[in-house]
N, CA, C and O atoms as a GROMACS GRO file, in nm:
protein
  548
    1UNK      N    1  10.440   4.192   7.240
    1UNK     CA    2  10.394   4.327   7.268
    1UNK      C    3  10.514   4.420   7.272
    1UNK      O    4  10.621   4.406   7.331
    2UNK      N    5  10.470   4.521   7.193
    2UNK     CA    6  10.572   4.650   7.251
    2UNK      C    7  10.534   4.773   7.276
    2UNK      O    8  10.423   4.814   7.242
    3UNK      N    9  10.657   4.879   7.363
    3UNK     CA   10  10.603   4.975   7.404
    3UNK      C   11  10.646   5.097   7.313
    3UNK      O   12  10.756   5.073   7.264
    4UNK      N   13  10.596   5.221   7.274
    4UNK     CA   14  10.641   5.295   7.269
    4UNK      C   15  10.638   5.398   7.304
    4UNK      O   16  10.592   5.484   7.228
    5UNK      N   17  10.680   5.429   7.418
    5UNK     CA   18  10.685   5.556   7.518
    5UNK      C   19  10.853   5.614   7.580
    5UNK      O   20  10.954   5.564   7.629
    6UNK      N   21  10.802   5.755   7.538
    6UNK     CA   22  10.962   5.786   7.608
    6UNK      C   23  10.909   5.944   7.696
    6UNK      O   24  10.806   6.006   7.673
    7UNK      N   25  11.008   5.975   7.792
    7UNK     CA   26  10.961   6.062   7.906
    7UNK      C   27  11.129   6.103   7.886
    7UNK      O   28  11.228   6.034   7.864
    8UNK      N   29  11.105   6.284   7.910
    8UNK     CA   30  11.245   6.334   7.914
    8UNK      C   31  11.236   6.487   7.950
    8UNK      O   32  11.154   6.560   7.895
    9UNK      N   33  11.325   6.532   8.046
    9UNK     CA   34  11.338   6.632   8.058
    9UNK      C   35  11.427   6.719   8.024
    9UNK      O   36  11.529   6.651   8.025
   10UNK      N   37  11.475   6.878   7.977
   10UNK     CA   38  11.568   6.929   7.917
   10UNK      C   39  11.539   7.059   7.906
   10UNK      O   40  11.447   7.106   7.972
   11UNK      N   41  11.590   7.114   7.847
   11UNK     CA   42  11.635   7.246   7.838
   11UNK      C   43  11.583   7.284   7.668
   11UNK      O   44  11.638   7.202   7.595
   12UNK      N   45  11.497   7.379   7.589
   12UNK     CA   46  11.446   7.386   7.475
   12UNK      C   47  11.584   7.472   7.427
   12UNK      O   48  11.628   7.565   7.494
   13UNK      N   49  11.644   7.428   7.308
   13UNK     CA   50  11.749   7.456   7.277
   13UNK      C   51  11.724   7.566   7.130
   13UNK      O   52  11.817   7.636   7.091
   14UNK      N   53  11.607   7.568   7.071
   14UNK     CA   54  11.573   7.694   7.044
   14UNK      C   55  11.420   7.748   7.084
   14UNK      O   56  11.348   7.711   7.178
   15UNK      N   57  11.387   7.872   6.955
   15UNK     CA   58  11.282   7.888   6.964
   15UNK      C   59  11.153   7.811   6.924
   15UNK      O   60  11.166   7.827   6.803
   16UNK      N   61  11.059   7.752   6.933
   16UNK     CA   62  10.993   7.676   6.873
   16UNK      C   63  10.924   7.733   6.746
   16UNK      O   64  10.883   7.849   6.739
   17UNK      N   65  10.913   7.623   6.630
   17UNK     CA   66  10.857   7.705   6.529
   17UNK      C   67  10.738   7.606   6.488
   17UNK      O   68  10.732   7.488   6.519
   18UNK      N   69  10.618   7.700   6.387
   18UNK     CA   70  10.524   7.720   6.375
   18UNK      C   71  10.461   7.667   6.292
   18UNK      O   72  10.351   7.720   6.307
   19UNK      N   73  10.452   7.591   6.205
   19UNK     CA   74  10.380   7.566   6.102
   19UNK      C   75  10.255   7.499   6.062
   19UNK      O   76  10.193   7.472   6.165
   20UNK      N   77  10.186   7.460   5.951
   20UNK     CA   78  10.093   7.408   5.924
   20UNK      C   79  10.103   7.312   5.813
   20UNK      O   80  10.155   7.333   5.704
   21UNK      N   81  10.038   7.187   5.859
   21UNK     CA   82  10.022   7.118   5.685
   21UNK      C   83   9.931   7.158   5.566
   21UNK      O   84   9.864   7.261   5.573
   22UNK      N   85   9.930   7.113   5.506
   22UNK     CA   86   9.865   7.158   5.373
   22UNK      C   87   9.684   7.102   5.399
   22UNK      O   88   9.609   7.148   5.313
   23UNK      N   89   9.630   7.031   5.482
   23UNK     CA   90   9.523   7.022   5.517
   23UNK      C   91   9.488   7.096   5.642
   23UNK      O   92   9.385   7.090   5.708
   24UNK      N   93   9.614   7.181   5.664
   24UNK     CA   94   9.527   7.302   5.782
   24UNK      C   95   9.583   7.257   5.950
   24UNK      O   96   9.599   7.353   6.025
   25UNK      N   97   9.601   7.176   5.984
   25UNK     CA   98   9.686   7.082   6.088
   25UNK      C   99   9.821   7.166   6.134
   25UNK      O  100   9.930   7.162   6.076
   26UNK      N  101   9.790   7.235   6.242
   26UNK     CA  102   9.896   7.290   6.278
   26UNK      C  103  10.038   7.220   6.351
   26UNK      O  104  10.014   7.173   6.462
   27UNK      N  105  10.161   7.209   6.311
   27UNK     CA  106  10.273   7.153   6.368
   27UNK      C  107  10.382   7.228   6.430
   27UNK      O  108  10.413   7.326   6.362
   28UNK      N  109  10.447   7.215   6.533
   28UNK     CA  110  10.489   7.295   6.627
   28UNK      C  111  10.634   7.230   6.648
   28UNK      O  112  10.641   7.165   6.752
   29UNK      N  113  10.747   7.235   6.574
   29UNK     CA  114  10.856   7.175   6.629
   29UNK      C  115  10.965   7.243   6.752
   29UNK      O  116  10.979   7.363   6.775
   30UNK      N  117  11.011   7.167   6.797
   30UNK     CA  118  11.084   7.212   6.886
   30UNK      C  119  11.251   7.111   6.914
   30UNK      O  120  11.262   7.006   6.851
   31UNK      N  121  11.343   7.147   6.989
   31UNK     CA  122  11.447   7.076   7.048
   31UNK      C  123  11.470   7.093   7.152
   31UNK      O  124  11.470   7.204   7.207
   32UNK      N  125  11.506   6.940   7.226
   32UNK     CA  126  11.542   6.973   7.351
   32UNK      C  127  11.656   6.897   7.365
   32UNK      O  128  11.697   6.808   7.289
   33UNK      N  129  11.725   6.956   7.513
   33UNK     CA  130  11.847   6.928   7.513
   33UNK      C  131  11.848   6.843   7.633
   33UNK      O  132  11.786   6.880   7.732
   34UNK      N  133  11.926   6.707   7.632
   34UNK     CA  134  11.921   6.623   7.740
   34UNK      C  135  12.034   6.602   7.785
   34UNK      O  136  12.126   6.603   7.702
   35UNK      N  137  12.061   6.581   7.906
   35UNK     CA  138  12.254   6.560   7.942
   35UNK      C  139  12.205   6.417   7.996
   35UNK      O  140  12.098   6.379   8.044
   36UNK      N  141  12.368   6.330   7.958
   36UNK     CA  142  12.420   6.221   7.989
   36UNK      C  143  12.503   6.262   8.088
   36UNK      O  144  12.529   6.382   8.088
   37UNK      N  145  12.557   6.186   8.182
   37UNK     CA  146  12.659   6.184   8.280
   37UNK      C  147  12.783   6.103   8.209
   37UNK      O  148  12.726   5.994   8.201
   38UNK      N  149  12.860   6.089   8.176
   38UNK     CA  150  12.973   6.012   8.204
   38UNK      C  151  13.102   6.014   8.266
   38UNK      O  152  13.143   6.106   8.336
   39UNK      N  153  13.156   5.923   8.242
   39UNK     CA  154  13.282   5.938   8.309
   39UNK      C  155  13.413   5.961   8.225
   39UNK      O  156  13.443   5.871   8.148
   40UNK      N  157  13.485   6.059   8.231
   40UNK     CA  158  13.563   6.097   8.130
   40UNK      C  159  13.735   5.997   8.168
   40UNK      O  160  13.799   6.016   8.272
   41UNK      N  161  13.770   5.913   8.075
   41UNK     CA  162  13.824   5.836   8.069
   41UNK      C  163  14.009   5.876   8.117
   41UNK      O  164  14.098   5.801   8.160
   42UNK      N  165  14.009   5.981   8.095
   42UNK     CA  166  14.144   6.044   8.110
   42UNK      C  167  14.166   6.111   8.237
   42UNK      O  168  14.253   6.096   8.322
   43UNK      N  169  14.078   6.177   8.231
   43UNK     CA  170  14.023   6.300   8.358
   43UNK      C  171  13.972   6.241   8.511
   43UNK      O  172  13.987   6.289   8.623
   44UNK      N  173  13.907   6.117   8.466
   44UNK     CA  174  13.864   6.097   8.592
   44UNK      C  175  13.707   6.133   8.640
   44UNK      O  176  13.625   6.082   8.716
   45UNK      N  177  13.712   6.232   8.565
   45UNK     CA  178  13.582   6.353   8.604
   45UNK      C  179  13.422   6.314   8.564
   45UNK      O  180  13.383   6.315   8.447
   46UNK      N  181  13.360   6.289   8.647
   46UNK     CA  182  13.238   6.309   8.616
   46UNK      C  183  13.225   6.407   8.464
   46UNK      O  184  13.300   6.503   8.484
   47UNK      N  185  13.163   6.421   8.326
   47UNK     CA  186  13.112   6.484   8.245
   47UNK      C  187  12.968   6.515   8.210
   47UNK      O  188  12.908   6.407   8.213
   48UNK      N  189  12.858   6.647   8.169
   48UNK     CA  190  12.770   6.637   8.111
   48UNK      C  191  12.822   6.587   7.960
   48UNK      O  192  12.924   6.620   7.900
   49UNK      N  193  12.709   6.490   7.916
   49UNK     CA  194  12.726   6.557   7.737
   49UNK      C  195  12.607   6.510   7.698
   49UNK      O  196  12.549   6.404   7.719
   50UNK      N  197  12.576   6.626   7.625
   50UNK     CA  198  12.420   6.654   7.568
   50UNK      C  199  12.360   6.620   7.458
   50UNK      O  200  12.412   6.645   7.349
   51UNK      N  201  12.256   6.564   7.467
   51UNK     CA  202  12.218   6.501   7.372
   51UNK      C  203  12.087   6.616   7.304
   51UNK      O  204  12.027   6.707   7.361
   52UNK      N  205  12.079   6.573   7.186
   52UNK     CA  206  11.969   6.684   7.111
   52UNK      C  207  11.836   6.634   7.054
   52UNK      O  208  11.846   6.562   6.954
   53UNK      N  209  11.689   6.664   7.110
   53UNK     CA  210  11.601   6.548   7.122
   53UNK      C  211  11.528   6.664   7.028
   53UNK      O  212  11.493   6.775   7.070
   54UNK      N  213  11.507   6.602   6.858
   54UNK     CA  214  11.358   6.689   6.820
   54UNK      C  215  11.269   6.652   6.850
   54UNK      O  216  11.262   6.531   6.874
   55UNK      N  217  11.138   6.746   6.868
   55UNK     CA  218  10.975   6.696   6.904
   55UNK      C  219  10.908   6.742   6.811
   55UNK      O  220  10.973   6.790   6.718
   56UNK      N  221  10.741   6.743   6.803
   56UNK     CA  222  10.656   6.783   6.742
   56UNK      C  223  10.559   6.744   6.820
   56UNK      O  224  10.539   6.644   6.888
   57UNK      N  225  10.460   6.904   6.782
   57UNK     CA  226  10.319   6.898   6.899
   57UNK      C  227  10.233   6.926   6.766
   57UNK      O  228  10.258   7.018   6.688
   58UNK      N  229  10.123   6.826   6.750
   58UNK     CA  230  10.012   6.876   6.658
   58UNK      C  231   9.924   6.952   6.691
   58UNK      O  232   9.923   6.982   6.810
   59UNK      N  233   9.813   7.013   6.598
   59UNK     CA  234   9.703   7.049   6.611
   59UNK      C  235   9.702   7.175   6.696
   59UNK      O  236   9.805   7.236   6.726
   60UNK      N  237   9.551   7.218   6.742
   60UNK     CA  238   9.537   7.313   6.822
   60UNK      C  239   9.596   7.353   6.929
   60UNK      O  240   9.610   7.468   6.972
   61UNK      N  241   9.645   7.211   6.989
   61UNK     CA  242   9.791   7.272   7.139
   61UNK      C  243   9.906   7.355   7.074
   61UNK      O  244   9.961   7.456   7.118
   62UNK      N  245   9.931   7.276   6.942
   62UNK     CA  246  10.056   7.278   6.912
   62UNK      C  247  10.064   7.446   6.865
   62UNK      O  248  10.176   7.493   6.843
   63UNK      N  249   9.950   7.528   6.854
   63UNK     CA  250   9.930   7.686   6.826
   63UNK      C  251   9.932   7.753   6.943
   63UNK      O  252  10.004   7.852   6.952
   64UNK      N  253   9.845   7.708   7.064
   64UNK     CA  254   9.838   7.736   7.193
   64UNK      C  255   9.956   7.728   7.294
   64UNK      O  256   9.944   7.791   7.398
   65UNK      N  257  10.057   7.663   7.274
   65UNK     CA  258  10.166   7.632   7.307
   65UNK      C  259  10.245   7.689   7.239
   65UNK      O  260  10.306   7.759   7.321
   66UNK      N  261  10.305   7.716   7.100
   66UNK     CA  262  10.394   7.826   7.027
   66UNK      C  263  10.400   7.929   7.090
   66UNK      O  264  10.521   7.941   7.108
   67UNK      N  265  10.331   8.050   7.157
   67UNK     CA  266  10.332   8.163   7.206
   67UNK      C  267  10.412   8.132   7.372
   67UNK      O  268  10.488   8.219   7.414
   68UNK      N  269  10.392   8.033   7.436
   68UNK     CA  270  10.440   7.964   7.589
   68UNK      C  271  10.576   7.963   7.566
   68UNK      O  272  10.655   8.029   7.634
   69UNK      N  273  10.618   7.868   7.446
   69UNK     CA  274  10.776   7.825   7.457
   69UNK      C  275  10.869   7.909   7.413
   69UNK      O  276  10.830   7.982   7.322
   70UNK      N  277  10.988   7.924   7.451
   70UNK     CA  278  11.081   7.980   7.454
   70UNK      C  279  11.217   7.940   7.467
   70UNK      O  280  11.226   7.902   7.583
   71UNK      N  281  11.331   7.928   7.410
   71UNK     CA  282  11.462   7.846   7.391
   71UNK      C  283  11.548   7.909   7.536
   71UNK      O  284  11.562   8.027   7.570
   72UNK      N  285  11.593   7.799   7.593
   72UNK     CA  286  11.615   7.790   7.746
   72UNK      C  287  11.514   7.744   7.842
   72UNK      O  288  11.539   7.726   7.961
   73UNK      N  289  11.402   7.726   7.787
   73UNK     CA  290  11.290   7.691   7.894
   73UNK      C  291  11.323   7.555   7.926
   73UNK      O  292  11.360   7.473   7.842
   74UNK      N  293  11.306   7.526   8.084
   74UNK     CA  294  11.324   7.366   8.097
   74UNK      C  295  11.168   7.304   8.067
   74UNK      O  296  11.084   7.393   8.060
   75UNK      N  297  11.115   7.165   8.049
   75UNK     CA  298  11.014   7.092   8.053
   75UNK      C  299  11.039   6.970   8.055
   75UNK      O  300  11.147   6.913   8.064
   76UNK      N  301  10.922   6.923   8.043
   76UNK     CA  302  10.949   6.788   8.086
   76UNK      C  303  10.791   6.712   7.950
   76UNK      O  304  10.676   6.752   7.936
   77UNK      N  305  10.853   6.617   7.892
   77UNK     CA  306  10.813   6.584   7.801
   77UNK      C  307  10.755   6.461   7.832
   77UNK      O  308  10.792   6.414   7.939
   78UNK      N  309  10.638   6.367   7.738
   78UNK     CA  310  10.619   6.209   7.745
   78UNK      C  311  10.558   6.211   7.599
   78UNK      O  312  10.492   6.306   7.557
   79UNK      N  313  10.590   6.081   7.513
   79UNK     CA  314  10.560   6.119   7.406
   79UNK      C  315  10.539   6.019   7.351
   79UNK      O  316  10.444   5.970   7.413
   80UNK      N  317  10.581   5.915   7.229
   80UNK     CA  318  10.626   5.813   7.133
   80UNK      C  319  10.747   5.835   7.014
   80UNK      O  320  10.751   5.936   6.943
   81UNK      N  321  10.788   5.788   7.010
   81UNK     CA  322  10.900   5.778   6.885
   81UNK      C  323  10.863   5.754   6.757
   81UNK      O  324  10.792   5.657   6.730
   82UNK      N  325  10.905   5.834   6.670
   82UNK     CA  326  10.886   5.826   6.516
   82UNK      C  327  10.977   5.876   6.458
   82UNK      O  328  11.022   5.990   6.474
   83UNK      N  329  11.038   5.733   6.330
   83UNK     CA  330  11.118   5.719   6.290
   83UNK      C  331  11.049   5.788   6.131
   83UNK      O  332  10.931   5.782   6.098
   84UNK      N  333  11.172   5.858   6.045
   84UNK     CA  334  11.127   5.921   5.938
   84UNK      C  335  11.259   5.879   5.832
   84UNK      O  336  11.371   5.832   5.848
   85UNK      N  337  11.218   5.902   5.772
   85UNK     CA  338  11.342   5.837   5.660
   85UNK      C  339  11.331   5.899   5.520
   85UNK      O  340  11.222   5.867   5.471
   86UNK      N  341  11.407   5.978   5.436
   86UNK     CA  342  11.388   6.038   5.330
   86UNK      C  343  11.506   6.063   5.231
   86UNK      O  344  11.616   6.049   5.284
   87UNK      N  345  11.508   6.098   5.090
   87UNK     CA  346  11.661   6.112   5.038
   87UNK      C  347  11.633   6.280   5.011
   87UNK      O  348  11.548   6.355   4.964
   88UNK      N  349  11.754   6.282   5.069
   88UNK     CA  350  11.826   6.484   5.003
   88UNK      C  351  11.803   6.501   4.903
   88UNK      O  352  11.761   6.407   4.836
   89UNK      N  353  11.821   6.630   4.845
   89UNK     CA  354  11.827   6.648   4.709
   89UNK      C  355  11.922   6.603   4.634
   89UNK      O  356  11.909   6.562   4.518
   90UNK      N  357  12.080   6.612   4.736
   90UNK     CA  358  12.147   6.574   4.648
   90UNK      C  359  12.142   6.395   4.689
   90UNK      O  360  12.239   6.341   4.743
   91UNK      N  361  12.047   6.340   4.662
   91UNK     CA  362  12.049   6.195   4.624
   91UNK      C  363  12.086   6.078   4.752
   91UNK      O  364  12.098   5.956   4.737
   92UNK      N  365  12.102   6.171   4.897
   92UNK     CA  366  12.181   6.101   4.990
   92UNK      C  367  12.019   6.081   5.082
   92UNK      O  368  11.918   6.150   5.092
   93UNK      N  369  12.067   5.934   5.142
   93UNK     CA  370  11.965   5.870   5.222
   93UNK      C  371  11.970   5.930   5.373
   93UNK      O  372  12.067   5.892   5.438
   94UNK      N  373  11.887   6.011   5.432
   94UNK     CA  374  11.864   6.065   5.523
   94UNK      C  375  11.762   6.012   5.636
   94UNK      O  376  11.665   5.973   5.571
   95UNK      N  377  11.733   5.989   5.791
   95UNK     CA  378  11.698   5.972   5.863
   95UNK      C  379  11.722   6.028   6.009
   95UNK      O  380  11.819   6.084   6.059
   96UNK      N  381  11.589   5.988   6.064
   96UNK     CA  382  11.579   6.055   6.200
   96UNK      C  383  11.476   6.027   6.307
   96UNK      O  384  11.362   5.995   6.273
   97UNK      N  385  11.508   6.036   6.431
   97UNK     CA  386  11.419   5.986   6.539
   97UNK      C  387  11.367   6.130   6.621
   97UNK      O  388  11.430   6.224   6.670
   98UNK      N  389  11.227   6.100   6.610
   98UNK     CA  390  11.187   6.205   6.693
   98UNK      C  391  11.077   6.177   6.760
   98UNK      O  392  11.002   6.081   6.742
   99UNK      N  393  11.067   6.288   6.860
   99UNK     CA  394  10.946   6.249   6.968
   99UNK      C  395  10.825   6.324   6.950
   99UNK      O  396  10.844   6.444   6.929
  100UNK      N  397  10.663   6.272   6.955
  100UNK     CA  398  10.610   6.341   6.922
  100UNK      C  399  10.514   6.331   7.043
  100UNK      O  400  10.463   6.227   7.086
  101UNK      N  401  10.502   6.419   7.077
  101UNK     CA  402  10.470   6.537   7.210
  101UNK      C  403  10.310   6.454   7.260
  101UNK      O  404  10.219   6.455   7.177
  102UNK      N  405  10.292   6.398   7.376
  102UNK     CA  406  10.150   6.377   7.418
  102UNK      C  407  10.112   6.425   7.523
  102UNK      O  408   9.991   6.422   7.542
  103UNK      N  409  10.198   6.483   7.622
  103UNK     CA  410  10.219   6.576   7.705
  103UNK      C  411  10.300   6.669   7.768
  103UNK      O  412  10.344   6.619   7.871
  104UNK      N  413  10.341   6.786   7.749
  104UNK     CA  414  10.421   6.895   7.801
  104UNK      C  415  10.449   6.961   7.939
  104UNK      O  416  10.347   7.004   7.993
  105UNK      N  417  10.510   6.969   7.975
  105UNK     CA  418  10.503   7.021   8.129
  105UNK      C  419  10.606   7.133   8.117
  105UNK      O  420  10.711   7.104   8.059
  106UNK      N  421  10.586   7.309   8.183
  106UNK     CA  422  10.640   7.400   8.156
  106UNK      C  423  10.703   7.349   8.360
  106UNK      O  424  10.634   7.328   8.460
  107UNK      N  425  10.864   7.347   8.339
  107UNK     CA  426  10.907   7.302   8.473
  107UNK      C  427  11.033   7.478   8.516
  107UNK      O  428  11.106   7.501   8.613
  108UNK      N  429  10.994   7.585   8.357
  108UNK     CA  430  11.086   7.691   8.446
  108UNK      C  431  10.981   7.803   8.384
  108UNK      O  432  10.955   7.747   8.277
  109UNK      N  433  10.911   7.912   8.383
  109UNK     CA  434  10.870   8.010   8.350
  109UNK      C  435  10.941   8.058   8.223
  109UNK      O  436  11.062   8.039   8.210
  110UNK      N  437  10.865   8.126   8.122
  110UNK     CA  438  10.957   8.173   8.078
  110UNK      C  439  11.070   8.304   8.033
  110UNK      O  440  11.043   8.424   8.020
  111UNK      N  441  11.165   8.255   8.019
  111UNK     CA  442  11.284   8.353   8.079
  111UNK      C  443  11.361   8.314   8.241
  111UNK      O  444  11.430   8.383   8.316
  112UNK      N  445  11.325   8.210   8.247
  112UNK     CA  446  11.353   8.171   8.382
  112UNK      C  447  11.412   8.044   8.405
  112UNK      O  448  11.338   7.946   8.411
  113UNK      N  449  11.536   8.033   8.418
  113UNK     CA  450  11.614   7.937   8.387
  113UNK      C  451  11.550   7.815   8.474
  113UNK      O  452  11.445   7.795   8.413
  114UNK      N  453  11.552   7.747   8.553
  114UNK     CA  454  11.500   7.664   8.638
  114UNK      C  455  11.396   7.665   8.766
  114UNK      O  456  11.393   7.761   8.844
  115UNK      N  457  11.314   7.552   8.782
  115UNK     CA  458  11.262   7.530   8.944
  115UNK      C  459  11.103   7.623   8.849
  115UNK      O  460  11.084   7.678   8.740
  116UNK      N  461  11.021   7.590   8.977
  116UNK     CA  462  10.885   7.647   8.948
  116UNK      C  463  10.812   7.616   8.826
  116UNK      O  464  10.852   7.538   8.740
  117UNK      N  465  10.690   7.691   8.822
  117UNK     CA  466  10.625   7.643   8.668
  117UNK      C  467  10.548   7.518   8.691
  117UNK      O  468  10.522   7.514   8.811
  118UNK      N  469  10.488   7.389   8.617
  118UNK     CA  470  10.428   7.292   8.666
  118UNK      C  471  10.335   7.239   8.608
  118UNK      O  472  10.282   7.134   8.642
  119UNK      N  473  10.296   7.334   8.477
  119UNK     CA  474  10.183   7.361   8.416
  119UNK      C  475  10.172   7.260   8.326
  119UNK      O  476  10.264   7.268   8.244
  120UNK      N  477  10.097   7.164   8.306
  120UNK     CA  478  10.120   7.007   8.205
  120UNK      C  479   9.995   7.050   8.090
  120UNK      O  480   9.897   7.100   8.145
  121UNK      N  481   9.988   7.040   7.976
  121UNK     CA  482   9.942   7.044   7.840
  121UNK      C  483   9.915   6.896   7.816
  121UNK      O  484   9.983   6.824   7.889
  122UNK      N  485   9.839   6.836   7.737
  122UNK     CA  486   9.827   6.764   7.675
  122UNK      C  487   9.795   6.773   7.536
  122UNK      O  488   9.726   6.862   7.485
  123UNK      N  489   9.869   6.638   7.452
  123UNK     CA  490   9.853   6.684   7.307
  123UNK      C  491   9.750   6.570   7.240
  123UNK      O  492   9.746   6.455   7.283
  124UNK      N  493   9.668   6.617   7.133
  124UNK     CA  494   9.609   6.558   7.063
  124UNK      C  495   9.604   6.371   7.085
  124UNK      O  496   9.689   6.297   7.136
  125UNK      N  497   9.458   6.335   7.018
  125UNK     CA  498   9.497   6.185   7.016
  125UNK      C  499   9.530   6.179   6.893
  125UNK      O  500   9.533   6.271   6.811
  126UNK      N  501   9.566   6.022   6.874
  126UNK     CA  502   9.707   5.988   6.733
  126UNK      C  503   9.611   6.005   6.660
  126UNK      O  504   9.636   6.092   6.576
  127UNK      N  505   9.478   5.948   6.649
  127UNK     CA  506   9.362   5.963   6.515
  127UNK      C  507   9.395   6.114   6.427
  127UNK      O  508   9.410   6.114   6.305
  128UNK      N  509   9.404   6.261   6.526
  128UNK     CA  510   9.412   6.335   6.492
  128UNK      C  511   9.542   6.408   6.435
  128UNK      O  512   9.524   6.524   6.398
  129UNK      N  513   9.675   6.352   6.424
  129UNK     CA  514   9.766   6.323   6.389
  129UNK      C  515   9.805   6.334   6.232
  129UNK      O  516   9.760   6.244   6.162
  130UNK      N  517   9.881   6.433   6.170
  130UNK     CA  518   9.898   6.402   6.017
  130UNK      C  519   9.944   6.298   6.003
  130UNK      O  520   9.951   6.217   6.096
  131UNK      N  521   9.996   6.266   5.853
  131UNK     CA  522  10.096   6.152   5.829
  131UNK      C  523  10.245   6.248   5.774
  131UNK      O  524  10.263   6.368   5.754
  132UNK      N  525  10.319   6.149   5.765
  132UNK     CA  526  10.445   6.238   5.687
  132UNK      C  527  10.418   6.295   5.638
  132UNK      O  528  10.421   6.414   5.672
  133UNK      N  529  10.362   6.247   5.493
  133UNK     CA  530  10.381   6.326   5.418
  133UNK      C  531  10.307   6.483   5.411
  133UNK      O  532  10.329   6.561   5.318
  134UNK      N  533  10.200   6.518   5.546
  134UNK     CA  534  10.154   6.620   5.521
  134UNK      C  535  10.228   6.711   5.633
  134UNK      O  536  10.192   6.824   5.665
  135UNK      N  537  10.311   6.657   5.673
  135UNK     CA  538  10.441   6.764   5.749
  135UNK      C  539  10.540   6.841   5.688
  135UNK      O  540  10.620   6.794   5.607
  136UNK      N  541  10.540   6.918   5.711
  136UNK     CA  542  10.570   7.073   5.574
  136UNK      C  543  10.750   7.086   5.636
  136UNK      O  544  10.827   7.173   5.595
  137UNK      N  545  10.783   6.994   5.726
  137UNK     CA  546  10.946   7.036   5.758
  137UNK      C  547  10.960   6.919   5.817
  137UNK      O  548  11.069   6.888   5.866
   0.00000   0.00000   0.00000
């Protein structure tokens, strides 16, 4: 058996954008930003360093939710992982891991850097879900 679930909270590192597939399926990408702690080897010092998480929200949330988000907003995410894999134009093998959105939680208002907010979304079931290839980005 395996699982695939991941839960994360962060900071939306831009604006979210908008689109649709070619069968009408609205897709909603976004980034979020996650910090690691470490320990900086020279310094001594406790460090953030941030990691950069893409998502995608389908369907009718994923329109209802475009107008909500805003780059700086904190949330808090739970989702599954999907791996995508494709070649560039210019001929080079490209890949990527991303999370695709099954529930949202708005954890700052927006324009409002942290604390408050609370508001949880849920996204589509997988049935209703494109496939790659009808994802337009």
């Amino acid at each position: 058996m395996s699982i695939n679930r991941v839960m994360i909270s962060g900071n939306l590192t831009r604006d979210p954008e908008l689109r649709s597939t070619s069968g009408g399926t609205a897709v909603l990408k976004l980034g979020v930003a996650v910090n690691d702690r470490r320990k900086n080897q020279q310094t001594g010092e406790w460090e953030d360093v941030p990691n950069f998480v893409d998502c995608t929200i389908f369907g009718t949330r994923a329109e209802a939710l475009a107008q909500y988000l805003s780059k700086g907003q904190k949330v808090a995410i739970e989702g599954k992982l999907r791996f995508s894999s494709w070649e560039s134009q210019q001929g080079e093998k490209r890949s990527k891991l991303e999370v695709v959105v099954d529930e949202i939680e708005f954890m700052s208002s927006r324009g409002e850097g942290g604390g408050g907010g609370g508001r949880t979304f849920a996204a589509p079931e997988a049935a209703d879900l494109p496939s790659d290839d009808e994802i337009p980005f």
